[in-house]
C-alpha positions as CSV (number, residue, x, y, z in Angstrom):
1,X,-0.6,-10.5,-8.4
2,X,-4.5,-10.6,-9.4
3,X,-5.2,-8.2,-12.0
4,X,-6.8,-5.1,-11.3
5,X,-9.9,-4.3,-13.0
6,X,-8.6,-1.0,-14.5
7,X,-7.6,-2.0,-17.5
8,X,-8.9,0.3,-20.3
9,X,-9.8,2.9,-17.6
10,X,-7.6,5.7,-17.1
11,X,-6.0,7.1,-13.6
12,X,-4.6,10.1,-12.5
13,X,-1.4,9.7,-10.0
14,X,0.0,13.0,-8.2
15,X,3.5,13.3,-7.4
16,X,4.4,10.6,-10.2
17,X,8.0,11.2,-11.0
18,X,9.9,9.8,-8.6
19,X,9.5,6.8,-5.4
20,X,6.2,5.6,-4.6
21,X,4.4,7.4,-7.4
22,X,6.2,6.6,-10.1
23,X,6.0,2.9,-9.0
24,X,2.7,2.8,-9.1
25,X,2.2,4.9,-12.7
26,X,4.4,1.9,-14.0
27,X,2.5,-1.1,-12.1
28,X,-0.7,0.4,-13.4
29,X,0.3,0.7,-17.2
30,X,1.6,-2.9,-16.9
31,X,-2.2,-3.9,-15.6
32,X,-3.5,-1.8,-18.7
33,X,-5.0,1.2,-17.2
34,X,-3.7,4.4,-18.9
35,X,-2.1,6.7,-16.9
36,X,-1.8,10.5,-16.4
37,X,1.1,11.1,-14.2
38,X,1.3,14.5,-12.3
39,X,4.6,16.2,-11.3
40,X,6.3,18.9,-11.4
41,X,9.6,17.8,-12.5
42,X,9.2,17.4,-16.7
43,X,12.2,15.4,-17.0
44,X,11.3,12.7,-14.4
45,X,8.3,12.8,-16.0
46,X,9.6,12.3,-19.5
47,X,12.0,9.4,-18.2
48,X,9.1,7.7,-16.2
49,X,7.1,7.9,-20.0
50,X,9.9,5.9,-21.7
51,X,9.8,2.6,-18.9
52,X,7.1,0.8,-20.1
53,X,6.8,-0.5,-23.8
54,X,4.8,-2.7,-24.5
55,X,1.5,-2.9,-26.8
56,X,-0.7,-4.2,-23.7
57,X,0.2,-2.4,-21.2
58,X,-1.8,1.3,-20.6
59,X,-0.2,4.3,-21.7
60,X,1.4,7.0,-19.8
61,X,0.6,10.4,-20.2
62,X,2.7,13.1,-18.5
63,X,1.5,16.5,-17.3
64,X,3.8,19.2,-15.6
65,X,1.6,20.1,-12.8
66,X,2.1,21.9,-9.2
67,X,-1.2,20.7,-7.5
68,X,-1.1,23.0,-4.7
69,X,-2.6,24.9,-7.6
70,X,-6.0,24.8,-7.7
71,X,-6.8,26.2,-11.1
72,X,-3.2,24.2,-12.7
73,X,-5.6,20.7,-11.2
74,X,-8.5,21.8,-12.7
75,X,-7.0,22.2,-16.2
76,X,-5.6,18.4,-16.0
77,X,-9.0,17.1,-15.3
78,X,-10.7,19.5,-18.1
79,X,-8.0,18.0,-20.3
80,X,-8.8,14.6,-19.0
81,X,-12.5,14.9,-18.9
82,X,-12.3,15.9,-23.1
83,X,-9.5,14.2,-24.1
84,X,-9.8,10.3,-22.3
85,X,-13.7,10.5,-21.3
86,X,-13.0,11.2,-17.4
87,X,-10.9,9.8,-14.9
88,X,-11.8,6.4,-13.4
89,X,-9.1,6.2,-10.8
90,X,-7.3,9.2,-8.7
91,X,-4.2,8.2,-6.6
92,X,-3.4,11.0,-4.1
93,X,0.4,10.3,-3.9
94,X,2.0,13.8,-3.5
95,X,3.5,14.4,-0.3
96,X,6.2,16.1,1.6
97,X,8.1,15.9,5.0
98,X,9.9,18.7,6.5
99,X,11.9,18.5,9.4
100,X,10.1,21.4,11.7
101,X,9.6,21.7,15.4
102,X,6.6,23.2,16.7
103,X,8.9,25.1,19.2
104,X,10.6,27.0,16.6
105,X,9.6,25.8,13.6
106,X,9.3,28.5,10.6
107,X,5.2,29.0,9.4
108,X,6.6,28.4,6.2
109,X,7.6,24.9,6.2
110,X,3.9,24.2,7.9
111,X,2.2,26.0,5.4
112,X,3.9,23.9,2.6
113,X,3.0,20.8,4.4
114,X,-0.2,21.4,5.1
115,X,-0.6,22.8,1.4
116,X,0.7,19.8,0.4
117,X,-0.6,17.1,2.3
118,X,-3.9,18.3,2.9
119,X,-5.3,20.5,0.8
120,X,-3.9,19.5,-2.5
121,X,-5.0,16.4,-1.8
122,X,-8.4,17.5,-1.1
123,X,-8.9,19.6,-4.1
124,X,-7.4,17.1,-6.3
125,X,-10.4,14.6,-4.7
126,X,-12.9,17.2,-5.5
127,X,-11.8,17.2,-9.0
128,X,-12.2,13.3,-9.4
129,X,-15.5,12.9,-7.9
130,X,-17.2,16.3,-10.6
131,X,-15.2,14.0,-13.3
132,X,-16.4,10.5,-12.4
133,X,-20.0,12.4,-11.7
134,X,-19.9,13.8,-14.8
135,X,-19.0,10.9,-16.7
136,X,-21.0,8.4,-14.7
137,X,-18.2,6.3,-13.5
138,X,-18.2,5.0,-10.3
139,X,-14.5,5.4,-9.6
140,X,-11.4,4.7,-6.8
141,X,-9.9,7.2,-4.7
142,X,-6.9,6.2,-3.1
143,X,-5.2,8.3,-0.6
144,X,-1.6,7.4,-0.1
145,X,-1.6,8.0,3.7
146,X,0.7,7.0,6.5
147,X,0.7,5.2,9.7
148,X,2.2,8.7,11.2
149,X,-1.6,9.2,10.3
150,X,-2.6,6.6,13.3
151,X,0.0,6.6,15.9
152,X,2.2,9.7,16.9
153,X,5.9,9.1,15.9
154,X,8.3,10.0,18.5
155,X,10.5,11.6,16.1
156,X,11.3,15.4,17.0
157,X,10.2,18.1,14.6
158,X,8.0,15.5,12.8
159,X,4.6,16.7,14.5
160,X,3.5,19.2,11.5
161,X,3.7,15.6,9.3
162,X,2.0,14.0,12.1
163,X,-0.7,16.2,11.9
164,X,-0.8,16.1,7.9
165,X,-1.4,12.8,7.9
166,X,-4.2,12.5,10.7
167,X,-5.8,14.7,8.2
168,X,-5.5,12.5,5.7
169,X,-7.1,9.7,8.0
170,X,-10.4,11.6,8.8
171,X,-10.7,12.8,5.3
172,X,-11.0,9.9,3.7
173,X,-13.7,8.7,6.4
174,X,-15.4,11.8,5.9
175,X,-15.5,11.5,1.4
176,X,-16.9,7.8,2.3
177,X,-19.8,9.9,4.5
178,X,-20.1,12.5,1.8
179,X,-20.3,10.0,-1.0
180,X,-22.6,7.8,1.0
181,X,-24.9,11.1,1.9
182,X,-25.6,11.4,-2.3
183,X,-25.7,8.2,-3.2
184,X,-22.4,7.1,-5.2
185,X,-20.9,3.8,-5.4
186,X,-17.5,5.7,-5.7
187,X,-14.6,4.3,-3.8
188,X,-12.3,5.9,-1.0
189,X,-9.2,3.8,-0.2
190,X,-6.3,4.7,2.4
191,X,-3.2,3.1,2.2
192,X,-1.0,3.6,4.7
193,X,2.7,2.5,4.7
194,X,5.3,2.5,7.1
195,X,8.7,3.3,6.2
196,X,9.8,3.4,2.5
197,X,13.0,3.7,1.1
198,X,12.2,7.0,-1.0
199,X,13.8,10.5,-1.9
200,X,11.8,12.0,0.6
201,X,12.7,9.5,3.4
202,X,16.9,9.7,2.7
203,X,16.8,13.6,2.9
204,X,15.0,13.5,6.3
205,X,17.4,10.5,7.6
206,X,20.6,12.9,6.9
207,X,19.3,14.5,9.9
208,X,17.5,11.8,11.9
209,X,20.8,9.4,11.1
210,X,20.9,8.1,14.6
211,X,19.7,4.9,17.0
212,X,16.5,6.0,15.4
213,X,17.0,5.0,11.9
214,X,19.9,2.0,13.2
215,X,18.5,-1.1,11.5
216,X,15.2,0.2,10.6
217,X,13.5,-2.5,8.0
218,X,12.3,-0.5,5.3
219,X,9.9,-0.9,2.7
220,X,10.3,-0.6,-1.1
221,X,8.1,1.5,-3.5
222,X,7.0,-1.7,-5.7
223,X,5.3,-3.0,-2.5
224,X,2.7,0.3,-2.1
225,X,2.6,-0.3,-6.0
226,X,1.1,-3.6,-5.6
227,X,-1.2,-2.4,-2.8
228,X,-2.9,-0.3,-5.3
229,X,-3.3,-3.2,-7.4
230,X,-4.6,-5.1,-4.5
231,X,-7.0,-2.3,-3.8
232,X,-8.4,-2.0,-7.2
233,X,-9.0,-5.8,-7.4
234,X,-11.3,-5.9,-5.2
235,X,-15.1,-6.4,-7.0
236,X,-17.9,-3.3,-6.8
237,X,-19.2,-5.2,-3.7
238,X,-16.1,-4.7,-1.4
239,X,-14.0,-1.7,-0.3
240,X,-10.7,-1.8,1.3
241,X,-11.1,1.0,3.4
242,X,-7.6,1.0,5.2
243,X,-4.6,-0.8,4.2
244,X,-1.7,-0.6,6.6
245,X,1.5,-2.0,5.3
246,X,4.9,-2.3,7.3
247,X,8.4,-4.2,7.0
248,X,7.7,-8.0,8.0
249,X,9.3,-7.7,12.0
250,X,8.2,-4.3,12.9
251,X,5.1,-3.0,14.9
252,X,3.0,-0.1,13.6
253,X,4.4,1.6,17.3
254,X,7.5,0.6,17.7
255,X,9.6,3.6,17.1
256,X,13.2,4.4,19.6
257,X,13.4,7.4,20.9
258,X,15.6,10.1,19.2
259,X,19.4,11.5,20.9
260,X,19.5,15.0,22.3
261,X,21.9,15.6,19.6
262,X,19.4,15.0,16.7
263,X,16.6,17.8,18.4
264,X,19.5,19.9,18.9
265,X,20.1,18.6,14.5
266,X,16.5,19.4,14.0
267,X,16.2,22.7,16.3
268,X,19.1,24.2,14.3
269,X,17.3,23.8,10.7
């Protein structure tokens, strides 16, 4: 794996203690960038802080943070900006993915998702380009996306996710407009994996357990890790604007259809 040119810089990775994002806080210390890992779970945060020793790696800061809080973000990238000199590299990791039909599902779980998903993501991307602004860095944003943000998945009660997602897609084309409007050599990355075999992912397949999920290939967390890398190795010149990344033997599309008795599962939430 090609170094990325990070090292020495600092990042800034939501949803950091557990799966995908704590897979990429550790990849990134090992390829010397130093890390401030967002969560809101301190003691998967303190764990993830004790994984990586070593005196050239980066190292890993942890900060309990609920990021669908817009002034709780703000204070990490105050601390950031006076503490480390400004953030170099913001990976938009935090995500969720309830289970909720729009038939009946409850406004709640939408809001969350949406919350989530969207706006924390947003405001969290807001936040990195006033820091790399301010600090005169020309940075990476990385979006950790999904191909549910390119192709509708068939799966019922997933359409709120769906949506979420799509989002996702046209915000990061619309930061690369923005940033080209003013000027900035900033990056915007999405990266956009199929299955992976996370937390969030097993809760969901409780319910969806069915031909659906029968000998679905499955990605791991280490290979969205070393997409970041990939992204960030690439030199000022060249942007990776999409990556999609699925299990070797799948299609991007190829989804079965789920049983009546998982939408009468998912109905009955």
């Amino acid at each position: 794996m090609e170094r990325c040119h990070g090292s020495g810089k600092v990042a800034i990775v939501t949803g950091a203690s557990a799966g995908i994002g704590a897979a990429i806080v550790v990849e990134l210390a090992k390829n010397g960038v130093h890390v401030v890992a967002l969560a809101r779970r301190e003691n998967a945060l303190k764990e993830l802080a004790k994984t990586v020793y070593d005196k050239d790696y980066g190292t890993i800061y942890t900060k309990v943070c609920d990021v669908t809080n817009e002034q709780a973000v703000k204070d990490v990238f105050s601390w950031v900006d006076s503490t480390l000199g400004g953030v170099s590299i913001l990976i938009n990791n935090a995500g969720v993915a309830k289970l909720s039909s729009l038939l009946n599902g409850k406004l709640e779980d939408w809001q969350d998702t949406i919350n989530l998903n969207v706006l924390a993501l947003s405001v969290c991307s807001r936040e990195a380009y006033n820091s790399m602004t301010k600090n005169k860095i020309d940075g990476h944003i990385i979006q950790i996306n999904s191909i549910a943000g390119h192709c509708l998945t068939p799966y019922f009660g997933f359409k709120m996710y769906n949506a979420s997602k799509h989002a996702v897609t046209v915000l990061c084309d619309g930061l690369r407009h923005e940033l080209q409007l003013m000027g900035s050599k900033i990056k915007v990355s999405s990266i956009s994996p199929g299955p992976v075999a996370t937390e969030i992912l097993a809760k969901v397949s409780k319910v969806m357990r069915d031909a659906s999920t029968k000998d679905f290939n499955m990605l791991n967390t280490n290979d969205i890790a070393n997409a970041v890398i990939t992204s960030l190795a690439t030199p000022p010149n060249v942007l990776i604007a999409e990556m999609t990344i699925i299990p070797t033997g799948s299609l991007i599309q190829t989804h079965l259809q789920p049983s009546s008795q998982v939408v009468e599962n998912v109905l009955n939430l």
